[in-house]
N, C-alpha and C positions, 0 to 999 in steps of 0.2 A: 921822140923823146916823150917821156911818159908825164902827165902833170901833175900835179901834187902840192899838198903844201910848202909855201915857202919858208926857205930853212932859217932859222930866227924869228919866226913871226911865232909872235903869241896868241894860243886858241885862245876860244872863248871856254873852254874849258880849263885850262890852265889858269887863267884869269881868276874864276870859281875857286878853283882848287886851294890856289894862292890866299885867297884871300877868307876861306874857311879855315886855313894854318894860321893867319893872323887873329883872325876874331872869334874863332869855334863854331862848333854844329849849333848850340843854341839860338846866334843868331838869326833874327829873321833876315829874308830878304831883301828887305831895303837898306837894311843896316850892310849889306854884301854890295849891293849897288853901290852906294855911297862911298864905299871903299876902292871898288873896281872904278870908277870914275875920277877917284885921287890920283890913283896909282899907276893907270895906264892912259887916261883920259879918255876912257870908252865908256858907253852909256850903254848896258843893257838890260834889257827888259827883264822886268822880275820873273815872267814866267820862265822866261831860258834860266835867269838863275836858280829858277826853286828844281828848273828840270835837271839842269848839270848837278844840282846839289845831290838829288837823289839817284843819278845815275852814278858818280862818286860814292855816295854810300852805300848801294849795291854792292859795287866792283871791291870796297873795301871790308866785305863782308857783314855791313850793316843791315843789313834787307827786313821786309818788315815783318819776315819769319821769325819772330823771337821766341826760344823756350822759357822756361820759367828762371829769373832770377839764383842765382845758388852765391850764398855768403860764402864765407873761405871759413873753410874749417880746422881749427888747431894752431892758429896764429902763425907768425913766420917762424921758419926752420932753418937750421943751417945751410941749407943747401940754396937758398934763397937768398940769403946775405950773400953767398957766392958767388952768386948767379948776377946779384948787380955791382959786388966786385968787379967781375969780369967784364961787363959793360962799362964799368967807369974809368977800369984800365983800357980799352981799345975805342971808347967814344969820348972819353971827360966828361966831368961833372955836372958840365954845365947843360951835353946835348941830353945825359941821362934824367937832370929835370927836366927839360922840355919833353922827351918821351914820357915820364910820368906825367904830365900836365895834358897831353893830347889821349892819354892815355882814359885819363879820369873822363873825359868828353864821351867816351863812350860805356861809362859805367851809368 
């Protein structure tokens, strides 16, 4: 039998993850500790936290390759109201503000 993580058991990455959804990228890592110690009763170390933070933000595309800023040009178009139509029809209203909300976090 081969071993592995136990199923149920919460990483210490997932932990991170969780709790960068709750209180966003800005905050620091203490402010993450303090959470992940409410919420799971586990205490870790800021350095694993600031390291899962950025390996999360790697994997989500964040990485600290950034090109140059580019503003939206020509305001919104039709095809744009459509577009969050269609999310608001197949997600509701409510998860389509929180994806704008998580959204902004990385503008």
């Amino acid at each position: 039998m081969a071993t592995g993580k136990q199923e149920g058991k919460v990483t210490q990455k997932s932990m991170v993850h969780a709790a960068l959804s709750e209180k966003g990228w800005k905050v620091r890592a203490v402010e993450l500790q303090t959470f992940i110690k409410e919420k799971y009763n586990v205490e870790l170390a800021i350095n694993i936290i600031s390291n899962y933070k950025s390996v999360i933000k790697k994997e989500g595309g964040k990485g600290a390759k950034r090109g140059p800023k580019t503003k939206h040009q020509g305001g919104v178009q039709f095809k744009d109201l459509e577009a969050v139509q269609g999310m608001v029809s197949r997600l509701g209203a409510d998860q389509v503000k929180k994806l704008v909300e998580m959204a902004e976090m990385f503008s």
